[in-house]
N, C-alpha and C positions, 0 to 999 in steps of 0.2 A: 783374150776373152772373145768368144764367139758373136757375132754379132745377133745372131737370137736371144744370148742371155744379157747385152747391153739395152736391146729394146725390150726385153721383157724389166730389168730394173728401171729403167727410164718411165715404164706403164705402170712398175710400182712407186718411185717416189710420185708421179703425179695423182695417182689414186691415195695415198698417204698425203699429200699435200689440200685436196677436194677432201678428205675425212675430214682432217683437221680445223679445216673452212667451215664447214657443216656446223662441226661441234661447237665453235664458239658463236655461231649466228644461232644456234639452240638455246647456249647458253642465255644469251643475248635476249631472245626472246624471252627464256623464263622470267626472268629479272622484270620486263614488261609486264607481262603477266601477271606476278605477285604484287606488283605495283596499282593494276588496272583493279583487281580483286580488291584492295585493300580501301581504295576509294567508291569504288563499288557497293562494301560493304558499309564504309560511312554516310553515302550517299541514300542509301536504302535506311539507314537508322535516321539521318535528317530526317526524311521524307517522314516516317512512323515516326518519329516523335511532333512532326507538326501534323498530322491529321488527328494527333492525340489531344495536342494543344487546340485545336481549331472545334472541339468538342463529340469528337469519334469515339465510339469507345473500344474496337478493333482498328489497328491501321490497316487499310485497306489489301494493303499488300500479304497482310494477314489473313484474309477474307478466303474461304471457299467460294471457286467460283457459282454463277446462278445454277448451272447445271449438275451438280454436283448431289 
């Protein structure tokens, strides 16, 4: 084996090594993500349901802003 085609496989398992890094720190994140959205989205119902209860009749967050 030539030694140009040693370093060029040696350039490919490390760039297939850095893909595969990538992809599960992606993955990894998504997982975050669907997590952060989901109390996000609870988060935002609390709040509208207590502006509702507090005697609003839009929750605010509902609200067009003044400019609009």
């Amino acid at each position: 084996m030539t030694e140009h085609r040693q370093n060029l496989e040696e350039r490919i398992a490390h760039l297939i090594r850095v893909v595969d890094d990538l992809s599960d720190i992606v993955a990894a994140q998504q997982r975050q993500l669907e997590v952060m959205e989901r109390r996000l989205a609870m988060v935002m119902q609390r709040e509208a349901q207590r502006e509702v209860a507090e005697g609003g009749t839009v929750p605010l967050a509902d609200q067009r802003p003044p400019h609009w």
